[in-house]
Backbone of each chain as nested JSON, in Angstrom:
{
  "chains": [
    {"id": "A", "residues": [
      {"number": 1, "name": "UNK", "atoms": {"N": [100.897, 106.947, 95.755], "CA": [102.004, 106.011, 95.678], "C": [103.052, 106.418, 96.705]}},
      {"number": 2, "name": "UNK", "atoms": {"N": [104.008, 105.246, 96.93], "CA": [104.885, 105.347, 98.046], "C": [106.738, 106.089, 97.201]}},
      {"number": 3, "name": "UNK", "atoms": {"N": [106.484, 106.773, 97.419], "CA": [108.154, 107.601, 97.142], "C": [109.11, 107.848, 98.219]}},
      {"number": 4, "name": "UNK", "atoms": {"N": [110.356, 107.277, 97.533], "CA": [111.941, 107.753, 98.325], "C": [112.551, 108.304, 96.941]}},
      {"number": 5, "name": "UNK", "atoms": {"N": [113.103, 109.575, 97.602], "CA": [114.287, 110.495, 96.931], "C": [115.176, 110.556, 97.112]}},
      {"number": 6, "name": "UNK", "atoms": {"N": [116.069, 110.551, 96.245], "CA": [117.597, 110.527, 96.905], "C": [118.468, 112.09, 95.981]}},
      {"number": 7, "name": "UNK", "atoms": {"N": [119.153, 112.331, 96.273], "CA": [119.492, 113.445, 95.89], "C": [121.411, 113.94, 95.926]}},
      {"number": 8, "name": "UNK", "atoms": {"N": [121.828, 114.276, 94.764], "CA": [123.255, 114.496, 95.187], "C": [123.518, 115.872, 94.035]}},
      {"number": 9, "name": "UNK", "atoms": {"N": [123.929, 116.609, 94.97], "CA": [123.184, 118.282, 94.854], "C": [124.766, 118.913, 95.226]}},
      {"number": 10, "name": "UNK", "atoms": {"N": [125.245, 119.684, 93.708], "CA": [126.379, 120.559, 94.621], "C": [125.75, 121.331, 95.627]}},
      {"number": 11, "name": "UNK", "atoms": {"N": [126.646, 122.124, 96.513], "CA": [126.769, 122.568, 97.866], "C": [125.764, 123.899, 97.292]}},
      {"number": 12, "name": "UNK", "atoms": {"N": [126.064, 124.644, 96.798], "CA": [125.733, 125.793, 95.877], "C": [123.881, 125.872, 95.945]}},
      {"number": 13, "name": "UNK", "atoms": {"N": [123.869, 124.483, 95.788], "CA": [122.287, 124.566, 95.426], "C": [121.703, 123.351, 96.562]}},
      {"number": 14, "name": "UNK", "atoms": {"N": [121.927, 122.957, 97.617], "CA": [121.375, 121.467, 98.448], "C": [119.917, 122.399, 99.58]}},
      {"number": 15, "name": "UNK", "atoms": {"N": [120.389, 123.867, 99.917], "CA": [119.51, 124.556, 100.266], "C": [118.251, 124.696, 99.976]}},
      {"number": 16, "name": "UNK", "atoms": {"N": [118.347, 125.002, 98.21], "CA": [117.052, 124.896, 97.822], "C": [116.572, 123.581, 97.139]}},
      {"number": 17, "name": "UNK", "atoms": {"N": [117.399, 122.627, 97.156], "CA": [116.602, 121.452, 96.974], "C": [115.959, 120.946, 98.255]}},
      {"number": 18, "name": "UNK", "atoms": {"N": [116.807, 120.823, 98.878], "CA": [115.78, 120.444, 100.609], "C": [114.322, 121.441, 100.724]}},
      {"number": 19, "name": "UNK", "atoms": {"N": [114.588, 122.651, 100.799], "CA": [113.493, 123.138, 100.376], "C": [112.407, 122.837, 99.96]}},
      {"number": 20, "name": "UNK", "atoms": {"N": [112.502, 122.762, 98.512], "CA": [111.698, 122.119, 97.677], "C": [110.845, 120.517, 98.073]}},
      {"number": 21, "name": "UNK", "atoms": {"N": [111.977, 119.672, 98.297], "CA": [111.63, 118.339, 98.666], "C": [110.837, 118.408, 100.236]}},
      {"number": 22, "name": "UNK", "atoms": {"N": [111.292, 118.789, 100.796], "CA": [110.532, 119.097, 102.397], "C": [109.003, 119.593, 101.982]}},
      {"number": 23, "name": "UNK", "atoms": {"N": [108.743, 120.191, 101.143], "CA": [107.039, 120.825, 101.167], "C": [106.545, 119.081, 100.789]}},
      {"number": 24, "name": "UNK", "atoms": {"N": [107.059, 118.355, 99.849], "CA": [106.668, 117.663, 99.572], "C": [106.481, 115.598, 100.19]}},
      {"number": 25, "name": "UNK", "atoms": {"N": [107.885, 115.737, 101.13], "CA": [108.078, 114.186, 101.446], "C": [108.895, 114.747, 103.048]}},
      {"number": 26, "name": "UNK", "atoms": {"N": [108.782, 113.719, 103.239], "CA": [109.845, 113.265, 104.585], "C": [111.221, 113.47, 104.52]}},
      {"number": 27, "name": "UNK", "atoms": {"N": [111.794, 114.219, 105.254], "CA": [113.245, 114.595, 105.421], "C": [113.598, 113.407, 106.155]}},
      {"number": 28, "name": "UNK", "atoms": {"N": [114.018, 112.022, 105.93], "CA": [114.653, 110.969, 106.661], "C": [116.103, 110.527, 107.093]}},
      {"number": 29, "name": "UNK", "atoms": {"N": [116.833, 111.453, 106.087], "CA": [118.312, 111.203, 106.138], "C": [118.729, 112.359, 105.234]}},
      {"number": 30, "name": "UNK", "atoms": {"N": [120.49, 112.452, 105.388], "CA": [120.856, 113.204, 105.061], "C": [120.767, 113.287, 103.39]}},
      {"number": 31, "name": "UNK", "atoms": {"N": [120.181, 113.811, 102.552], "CA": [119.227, 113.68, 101.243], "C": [118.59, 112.787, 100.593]}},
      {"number": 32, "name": "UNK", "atoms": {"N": [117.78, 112.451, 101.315], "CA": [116.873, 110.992, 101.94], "C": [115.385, 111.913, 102.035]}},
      {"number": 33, "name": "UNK", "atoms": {"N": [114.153, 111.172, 101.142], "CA": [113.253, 112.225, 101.401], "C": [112.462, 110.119, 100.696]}},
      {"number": 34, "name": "UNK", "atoms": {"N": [111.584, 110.627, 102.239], "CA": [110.412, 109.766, 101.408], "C": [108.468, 110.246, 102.078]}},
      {"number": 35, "name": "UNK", "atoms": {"N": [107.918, 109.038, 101.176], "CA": [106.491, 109.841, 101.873], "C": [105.211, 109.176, 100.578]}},
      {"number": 36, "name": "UNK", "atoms": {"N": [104.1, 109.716, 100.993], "CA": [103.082, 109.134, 100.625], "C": [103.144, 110.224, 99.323]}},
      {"number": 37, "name": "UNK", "atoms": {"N": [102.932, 110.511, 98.201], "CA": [102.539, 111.793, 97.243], "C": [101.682, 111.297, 96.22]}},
      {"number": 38, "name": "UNK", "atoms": {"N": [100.708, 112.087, 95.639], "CA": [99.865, 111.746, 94.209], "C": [101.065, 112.081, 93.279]}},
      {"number": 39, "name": "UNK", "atoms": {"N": [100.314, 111.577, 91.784], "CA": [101.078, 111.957, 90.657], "C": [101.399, 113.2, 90.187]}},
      {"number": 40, "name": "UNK", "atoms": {"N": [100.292, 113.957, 90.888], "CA": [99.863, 115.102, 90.392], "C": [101.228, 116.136, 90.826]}},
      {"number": 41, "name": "UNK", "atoms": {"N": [101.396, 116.097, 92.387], "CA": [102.123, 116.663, 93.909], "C": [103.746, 116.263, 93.35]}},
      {"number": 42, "name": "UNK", "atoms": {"N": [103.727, 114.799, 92.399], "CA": [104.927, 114.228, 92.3], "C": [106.001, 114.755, 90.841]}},
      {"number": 43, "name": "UNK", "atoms": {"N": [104.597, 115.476, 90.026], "CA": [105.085, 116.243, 89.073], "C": [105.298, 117.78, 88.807]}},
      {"number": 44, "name": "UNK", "atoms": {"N": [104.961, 118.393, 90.453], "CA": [104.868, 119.734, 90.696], "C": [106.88, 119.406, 91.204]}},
      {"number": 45, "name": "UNK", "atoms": {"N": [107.179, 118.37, 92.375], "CA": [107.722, 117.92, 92.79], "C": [109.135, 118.393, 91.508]}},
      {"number": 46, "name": "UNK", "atoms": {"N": [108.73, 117.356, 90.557], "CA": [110.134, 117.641, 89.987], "C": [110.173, 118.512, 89.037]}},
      {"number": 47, "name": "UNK", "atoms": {"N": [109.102, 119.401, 88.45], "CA": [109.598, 120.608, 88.056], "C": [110.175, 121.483, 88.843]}},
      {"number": 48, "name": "UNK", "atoms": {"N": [109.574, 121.935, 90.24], "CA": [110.004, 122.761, 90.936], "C": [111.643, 122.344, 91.101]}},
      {"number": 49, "name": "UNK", "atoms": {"N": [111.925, 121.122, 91.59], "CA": [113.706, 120.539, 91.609], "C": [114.183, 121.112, 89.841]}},
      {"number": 50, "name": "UNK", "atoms": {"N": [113.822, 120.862, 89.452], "CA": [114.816, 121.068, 87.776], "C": [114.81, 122.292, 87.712]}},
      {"number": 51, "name": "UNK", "atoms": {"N": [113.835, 122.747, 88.363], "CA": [113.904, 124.804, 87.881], "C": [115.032, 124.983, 89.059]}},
      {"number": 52, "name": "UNK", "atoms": {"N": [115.28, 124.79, 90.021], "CA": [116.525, 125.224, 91.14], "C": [118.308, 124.462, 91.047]}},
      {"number": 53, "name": "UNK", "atoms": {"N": [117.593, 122.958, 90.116], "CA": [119.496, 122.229, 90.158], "C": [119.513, 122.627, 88.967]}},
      {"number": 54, "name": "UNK", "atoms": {"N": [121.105, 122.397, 88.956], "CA": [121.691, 122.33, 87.236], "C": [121.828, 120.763, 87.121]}},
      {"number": 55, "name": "UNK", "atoms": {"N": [121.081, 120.424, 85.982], "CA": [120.963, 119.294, 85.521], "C": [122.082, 118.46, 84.471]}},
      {"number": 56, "name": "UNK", "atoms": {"N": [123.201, 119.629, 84.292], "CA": [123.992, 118.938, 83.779], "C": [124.741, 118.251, 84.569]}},
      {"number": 57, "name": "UNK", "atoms": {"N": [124.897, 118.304, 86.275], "CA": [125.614, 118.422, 87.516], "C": [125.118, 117.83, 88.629]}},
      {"number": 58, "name": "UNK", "atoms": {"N": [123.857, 118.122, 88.82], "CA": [122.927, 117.524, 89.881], "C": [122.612, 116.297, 89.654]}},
      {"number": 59, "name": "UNK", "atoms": {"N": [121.79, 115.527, 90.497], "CA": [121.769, 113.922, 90.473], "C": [120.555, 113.606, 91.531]}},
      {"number": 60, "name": "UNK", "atoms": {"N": [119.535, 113.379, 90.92], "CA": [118.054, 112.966, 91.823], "C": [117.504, 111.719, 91.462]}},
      {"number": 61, "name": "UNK", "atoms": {"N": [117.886, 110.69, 92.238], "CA": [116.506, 109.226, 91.774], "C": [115.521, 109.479, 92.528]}},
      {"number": 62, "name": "UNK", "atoms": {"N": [114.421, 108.98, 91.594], "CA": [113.047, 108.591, 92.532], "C": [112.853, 107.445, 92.35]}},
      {"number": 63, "name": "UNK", "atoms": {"N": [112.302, 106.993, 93.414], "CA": [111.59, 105.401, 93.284], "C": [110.229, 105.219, 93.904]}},
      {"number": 64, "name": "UNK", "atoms": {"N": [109.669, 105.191, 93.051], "CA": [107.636, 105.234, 93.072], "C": [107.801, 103.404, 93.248]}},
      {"number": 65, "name": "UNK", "atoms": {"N": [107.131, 103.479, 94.127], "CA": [105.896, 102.283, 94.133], "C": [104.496, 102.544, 94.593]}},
      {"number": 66, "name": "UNK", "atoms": {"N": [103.839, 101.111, 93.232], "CA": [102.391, 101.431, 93.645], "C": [102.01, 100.889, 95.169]}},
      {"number": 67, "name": "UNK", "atoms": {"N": [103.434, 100.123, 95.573], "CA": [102.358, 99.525, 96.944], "C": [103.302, 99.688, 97.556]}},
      {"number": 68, "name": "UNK", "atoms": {"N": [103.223, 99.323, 99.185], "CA": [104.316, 99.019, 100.165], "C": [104.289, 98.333, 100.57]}},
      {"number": 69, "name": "UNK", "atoms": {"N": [103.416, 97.04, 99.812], "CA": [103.174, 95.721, 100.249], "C": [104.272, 94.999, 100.438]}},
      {"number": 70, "name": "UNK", "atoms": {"N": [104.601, 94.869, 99.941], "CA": [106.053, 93.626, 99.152], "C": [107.084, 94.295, 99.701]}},
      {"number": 71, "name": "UNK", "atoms": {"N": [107.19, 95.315, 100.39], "CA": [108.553, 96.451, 100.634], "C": [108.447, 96.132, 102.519]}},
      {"number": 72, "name": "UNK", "atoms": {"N": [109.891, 96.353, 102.891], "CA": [110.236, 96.525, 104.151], "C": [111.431, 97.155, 104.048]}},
      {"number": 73, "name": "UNK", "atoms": {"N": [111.485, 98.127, 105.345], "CA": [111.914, 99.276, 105.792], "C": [113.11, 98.86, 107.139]}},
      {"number": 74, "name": "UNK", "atoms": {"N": [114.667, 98.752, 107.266], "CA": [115.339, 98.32, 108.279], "C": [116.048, 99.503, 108.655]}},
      {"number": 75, "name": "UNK", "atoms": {"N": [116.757, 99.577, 109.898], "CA": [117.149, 100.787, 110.585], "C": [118.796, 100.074, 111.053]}},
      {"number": 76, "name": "UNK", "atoms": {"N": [119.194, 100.393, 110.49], "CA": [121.026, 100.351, 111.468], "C": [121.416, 100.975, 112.232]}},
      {"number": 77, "name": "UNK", "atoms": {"N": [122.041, 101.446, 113.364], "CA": [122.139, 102.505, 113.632], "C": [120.891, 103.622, 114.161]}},
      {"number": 78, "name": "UNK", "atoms": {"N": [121.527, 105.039, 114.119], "CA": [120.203, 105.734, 114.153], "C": [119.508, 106.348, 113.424]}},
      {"number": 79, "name": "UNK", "atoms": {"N": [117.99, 106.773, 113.623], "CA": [116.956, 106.702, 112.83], "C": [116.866, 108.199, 113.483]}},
      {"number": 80, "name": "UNK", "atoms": {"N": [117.446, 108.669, 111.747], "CA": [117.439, 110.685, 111.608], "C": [116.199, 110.935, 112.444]}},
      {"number": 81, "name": "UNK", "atoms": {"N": [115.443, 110.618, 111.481], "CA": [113.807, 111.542, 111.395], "C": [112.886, 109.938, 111.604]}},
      {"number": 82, "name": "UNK", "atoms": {"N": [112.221, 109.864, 113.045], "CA": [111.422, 108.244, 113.204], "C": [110.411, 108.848, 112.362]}},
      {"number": 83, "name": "UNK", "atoms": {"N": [110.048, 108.085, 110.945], "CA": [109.076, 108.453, 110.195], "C": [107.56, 107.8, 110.682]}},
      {"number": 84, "name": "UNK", "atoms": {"N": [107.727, 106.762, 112.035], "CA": [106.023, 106.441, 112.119], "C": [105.412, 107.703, 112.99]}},
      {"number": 85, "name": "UNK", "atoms": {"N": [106.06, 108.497, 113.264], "CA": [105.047, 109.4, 113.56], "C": [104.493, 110.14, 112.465]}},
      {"number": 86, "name": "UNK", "atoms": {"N": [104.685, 109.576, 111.632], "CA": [103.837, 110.317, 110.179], "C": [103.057, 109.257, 110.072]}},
      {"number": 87, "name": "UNK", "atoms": {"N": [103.034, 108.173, 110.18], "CA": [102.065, 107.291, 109.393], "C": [100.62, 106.783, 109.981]}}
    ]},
    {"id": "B", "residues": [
      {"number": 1, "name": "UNK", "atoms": {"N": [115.702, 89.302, 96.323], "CA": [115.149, 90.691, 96.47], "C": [115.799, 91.692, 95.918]}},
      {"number": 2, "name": "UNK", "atoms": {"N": [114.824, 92.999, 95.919], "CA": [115.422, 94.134, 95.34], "C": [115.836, 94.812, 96.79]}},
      {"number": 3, "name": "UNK", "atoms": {"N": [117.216, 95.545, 96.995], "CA": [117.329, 96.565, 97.862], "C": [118.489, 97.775, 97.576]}},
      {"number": 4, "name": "UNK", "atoms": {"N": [117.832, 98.93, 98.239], "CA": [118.497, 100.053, 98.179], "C": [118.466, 100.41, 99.458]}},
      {"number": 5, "name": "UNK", "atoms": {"N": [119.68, 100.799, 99.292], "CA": [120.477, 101.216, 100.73], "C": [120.77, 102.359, 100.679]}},
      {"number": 6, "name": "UNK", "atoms": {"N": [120.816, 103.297, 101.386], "CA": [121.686, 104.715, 102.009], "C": [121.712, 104.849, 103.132]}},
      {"number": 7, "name": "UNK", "atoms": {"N": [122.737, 105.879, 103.354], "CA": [123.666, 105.716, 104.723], "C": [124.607, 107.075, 104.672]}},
      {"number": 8, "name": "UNK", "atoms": {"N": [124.268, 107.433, 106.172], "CA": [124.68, 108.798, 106.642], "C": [125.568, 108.233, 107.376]}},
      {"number": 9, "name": "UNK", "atoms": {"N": [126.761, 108.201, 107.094], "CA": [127.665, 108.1, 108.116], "C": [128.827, 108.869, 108.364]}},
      {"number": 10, "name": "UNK", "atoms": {"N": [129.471, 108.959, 109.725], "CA": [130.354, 110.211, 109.937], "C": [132.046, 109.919, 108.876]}},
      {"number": 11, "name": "UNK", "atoms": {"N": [132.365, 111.21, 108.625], "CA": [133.323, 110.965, 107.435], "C": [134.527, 110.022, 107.555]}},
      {"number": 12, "name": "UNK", "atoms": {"N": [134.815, 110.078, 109.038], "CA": [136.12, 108.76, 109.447], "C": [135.452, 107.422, 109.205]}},
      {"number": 13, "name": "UNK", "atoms": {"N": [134.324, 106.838, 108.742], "CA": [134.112, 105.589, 108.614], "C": [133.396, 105.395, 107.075]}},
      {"number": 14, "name": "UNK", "atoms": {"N": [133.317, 106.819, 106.995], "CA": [132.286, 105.952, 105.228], "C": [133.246, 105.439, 104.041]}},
      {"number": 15, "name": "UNK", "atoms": {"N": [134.748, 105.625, 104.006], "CA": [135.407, 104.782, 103.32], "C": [135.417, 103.332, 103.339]}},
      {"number": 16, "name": "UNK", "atoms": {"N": [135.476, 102.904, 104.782], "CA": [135.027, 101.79, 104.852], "C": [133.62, 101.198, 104.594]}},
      {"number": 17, "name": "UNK", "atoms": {"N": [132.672, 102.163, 105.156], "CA": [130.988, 101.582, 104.345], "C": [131.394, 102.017, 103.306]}},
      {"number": 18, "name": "UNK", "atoms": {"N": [131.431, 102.413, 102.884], "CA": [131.292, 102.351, 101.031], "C": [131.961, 101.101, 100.556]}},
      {"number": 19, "name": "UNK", "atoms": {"N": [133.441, 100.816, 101.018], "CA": [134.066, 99.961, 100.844], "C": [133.07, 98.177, 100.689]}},
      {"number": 20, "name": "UNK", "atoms": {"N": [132.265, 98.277, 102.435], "CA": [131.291, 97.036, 102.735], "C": [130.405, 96.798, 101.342]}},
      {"number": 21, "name": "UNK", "atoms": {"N": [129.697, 98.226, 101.334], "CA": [128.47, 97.934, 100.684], "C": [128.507, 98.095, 99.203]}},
      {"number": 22, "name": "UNK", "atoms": {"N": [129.703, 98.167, 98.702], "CA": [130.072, 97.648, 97.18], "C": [130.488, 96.102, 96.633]}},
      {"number": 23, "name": "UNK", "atoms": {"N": [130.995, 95.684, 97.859], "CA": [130.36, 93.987, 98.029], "C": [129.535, 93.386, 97.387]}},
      {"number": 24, "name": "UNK", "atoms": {"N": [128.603, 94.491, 97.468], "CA": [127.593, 93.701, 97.368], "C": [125.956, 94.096, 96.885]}},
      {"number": 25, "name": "UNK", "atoms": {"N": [126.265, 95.503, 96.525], "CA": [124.975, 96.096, 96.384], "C": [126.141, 97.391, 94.943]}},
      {"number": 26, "name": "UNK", "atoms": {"N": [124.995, 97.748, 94.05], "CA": [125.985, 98.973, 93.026], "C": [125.772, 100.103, 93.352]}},
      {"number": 27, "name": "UNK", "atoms": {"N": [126.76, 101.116, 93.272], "CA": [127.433, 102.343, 93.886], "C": [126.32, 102.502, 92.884]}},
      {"number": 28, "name": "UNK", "atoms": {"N": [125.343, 103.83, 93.301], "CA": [124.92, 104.821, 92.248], "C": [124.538, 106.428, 92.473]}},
      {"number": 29, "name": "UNK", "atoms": {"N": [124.936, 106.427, 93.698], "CA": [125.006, 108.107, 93.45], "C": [125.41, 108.191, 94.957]}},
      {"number": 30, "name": "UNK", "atoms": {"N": [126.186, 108.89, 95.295], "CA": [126.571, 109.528, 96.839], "C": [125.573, 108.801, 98.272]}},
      {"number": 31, "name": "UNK", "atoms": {"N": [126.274, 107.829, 98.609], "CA": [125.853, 107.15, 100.206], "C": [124.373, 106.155, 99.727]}},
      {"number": 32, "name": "UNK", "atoms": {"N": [124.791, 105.946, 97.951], "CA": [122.944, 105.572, 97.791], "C": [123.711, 103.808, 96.683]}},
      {"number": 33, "name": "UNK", "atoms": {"N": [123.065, 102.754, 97.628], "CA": [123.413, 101.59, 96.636], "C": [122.289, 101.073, 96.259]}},
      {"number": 34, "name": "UNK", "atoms": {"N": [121.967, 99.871, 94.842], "CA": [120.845, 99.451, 94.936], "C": [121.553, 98.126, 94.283]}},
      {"number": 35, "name": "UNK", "atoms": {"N": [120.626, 97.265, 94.64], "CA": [120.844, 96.01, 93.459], "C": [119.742, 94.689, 94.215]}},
      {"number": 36, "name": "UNK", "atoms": {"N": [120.055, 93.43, 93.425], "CA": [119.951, 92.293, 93.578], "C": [120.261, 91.743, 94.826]}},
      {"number": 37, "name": "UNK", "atoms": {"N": [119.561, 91.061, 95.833], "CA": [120.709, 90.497, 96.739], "C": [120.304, 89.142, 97.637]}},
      {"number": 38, "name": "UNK", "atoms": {"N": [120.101, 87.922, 97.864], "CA": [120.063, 87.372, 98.696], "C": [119.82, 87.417, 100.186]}},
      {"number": 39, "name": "UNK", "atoms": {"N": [118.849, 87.12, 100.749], "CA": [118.515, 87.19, 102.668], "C": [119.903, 86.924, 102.879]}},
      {"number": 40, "name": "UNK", "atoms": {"N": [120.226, 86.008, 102.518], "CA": [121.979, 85.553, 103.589], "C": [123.132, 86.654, 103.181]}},
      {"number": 41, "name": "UNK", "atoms": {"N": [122.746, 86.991, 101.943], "CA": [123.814, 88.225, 101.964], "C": [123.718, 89.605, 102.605]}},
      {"number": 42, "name": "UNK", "atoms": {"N": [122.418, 89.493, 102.426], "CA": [121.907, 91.288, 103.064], "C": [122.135, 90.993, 104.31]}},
      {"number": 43, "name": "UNK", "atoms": {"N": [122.556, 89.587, 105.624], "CA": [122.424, 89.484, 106.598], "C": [124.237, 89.464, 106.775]}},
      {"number": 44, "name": "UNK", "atoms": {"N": [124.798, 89.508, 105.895], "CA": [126.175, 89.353, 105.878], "C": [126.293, 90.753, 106.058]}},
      {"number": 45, "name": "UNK", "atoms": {"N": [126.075, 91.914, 104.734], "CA": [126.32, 93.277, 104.807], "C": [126.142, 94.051, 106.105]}},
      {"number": 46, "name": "UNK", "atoms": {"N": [124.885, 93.435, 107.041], "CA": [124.334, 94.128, 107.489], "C": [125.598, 93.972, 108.691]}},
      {"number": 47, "name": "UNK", "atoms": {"N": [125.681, 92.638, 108.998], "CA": [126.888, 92.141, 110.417], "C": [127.811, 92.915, 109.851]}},
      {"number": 48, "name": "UNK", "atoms": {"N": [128.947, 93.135, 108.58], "CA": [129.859, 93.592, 108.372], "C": [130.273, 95.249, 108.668]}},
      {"number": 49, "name": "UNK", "atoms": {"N": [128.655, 95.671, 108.097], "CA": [128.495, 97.345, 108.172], "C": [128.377, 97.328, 109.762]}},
      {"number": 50, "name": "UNK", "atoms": {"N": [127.855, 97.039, 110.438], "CA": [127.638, 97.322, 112.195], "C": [129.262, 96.808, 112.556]}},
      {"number": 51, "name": "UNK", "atoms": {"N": [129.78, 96.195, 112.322], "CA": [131.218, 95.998, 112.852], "C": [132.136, 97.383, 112.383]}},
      {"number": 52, "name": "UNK", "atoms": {"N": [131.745, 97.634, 111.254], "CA": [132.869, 99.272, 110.758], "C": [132.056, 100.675, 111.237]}},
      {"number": 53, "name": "UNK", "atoms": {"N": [130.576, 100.571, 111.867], "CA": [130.145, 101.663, 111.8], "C": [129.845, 101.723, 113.562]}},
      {"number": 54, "name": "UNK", "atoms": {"N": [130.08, 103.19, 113.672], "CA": [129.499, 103.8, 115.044], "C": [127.663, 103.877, 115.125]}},
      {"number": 55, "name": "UNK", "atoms": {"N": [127.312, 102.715, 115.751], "CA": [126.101, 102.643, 115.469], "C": [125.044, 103.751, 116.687]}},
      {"number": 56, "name": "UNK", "atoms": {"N": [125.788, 104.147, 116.894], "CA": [125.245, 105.342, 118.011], "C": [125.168, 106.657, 116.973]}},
      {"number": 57, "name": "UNK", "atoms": {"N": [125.525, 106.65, 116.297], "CA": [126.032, 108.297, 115.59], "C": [125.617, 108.014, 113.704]}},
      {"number": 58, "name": "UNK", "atoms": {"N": [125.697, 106.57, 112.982], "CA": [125.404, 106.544, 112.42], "C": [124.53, 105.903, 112.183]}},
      {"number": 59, "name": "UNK", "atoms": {"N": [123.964, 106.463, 110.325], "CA": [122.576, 105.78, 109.899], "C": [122.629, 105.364, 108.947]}},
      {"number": 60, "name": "UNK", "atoms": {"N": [121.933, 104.024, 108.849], "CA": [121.678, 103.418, 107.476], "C": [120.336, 102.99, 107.522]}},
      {"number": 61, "name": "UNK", "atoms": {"N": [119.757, 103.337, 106.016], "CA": [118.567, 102.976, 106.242], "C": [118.257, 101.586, 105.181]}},
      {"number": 62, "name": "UNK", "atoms": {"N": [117.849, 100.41, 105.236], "CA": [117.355, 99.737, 104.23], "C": [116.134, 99.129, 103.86]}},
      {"number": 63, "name": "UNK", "atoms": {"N": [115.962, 99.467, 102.076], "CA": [114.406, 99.258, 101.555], "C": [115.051, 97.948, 100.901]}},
      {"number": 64, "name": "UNK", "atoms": {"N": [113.566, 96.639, 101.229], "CA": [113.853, 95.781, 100.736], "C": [112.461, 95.383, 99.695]}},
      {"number": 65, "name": "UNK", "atoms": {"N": [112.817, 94.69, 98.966], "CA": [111.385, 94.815, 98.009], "C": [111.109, 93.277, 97.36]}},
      {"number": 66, "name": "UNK", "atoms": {"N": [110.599, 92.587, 97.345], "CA": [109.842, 91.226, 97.443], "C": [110.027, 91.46, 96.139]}},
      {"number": 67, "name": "UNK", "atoms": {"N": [109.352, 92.133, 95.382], "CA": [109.005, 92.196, 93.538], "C": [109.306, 93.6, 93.109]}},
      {"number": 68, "name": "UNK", "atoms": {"N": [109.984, 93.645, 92.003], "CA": [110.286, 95.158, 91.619], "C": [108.662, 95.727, 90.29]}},
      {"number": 69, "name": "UNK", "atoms": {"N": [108.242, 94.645, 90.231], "CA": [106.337, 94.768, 89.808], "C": [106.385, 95.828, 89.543]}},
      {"number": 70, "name": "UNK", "atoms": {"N": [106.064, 96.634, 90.914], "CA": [105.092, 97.615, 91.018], "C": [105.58, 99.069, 91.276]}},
      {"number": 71, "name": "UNK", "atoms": {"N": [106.994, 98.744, 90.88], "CA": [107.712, 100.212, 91.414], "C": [108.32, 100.722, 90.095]}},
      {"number": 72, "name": "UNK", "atoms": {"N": [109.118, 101.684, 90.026], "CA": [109.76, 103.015, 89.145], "C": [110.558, 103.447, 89.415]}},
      {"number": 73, "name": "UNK", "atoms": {"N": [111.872, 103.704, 88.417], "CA": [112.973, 104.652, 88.876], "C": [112.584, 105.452, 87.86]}},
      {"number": 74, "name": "UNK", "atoms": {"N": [112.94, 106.706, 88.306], "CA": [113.313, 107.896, 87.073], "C": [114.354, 108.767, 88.188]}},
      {"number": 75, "name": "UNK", "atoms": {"N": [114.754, 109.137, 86.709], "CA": [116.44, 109.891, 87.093], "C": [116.207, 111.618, 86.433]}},
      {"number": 76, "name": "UNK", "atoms": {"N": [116.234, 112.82, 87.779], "CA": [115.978, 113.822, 87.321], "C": [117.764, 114.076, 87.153]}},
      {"number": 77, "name": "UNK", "atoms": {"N": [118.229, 114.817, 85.796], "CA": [119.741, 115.521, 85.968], "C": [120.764, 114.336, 85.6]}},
      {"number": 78, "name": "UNK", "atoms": {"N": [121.713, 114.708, 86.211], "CA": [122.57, 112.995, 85.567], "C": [122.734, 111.737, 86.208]}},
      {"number": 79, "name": "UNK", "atoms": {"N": [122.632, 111.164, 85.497], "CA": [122.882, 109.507, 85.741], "C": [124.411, 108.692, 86.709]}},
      {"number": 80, "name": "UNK", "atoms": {"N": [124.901, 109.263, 88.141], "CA": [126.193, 108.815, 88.058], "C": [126.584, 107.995, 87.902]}},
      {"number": 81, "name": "UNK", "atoms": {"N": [125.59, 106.42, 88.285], "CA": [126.023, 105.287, 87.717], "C": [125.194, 104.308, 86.904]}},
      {"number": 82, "name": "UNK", "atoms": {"N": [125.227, 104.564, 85.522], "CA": [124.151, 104.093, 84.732], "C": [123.845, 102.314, 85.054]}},
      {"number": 83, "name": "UNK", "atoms": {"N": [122.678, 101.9, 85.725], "CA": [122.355, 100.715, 86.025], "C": [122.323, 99.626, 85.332]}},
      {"number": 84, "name": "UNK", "atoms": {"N": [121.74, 100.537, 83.757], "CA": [121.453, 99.244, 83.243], "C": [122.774, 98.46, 82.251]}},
      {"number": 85, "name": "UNK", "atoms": {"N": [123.471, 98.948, 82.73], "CA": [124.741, 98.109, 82.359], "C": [124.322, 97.311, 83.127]}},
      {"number": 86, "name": "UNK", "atoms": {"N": [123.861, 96.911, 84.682], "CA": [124.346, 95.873, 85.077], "C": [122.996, 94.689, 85.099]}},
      {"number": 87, "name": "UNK", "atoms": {"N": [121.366, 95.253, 84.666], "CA": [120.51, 94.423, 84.589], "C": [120.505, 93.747, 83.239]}}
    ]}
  ]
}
């Protein structure tokens, strides 16, 4: 499935969440992580994040889709990380 | 359509994007909006945000989504702006 992360991480801890998220997705923006992952990769994914943020404090959406059919992708401005060289 | 927006932009202008893109899309966690929105509006945001933003230096990225079908949010940690008040 197709995943974007978004992430809002005190200062204290944004080190090892990038970390974490980088083994797993695309660094696209400034805590902006997307990418192709199984379910499996996507649940290693957020244990490893909950064992490093404080969850009373920290702040992570994910947004899974099964397809990227129906989805389009626009650029304003500039484009951090050009993600088609991944694809 | 469904879209979520985020946006890296340099700190002298994101009062004003934030300002644009509450217009019209809901604040939910640091540089990250999502909601409901109309082609003619997302084509409004988009002219408005390129008029306040240094489009050389900054980034916005936008996911647009035909059907929310086939996709998923989950929220690791806290919720900053609980959504479903507004669906």
């Amino acid at each position: 499935m197709y995943t974007i992360l978004v992430y809002d991480v005190n200062e204290k801890r944004v080190a090892k969440a990038l970390k974490v998220c980088r083994k797993y997705l695309n660094w696209v923006q400034n805590s902006v992580f997307e990418g192709e992952i199984s379910e499996a990769k996507l649940k290693k994914l957020k244990f490893e994040l909950s064992q490093k943020l404080n969850l009373e404090e920290d702040s992570v959406i994910i947004y899974n889709f099964q397809s990227r059919l129906y989805s389009q992708r626009e650029i304003l401005g500039v484009e951090k990380n050009n993600l088609d060289r991944f694809i």
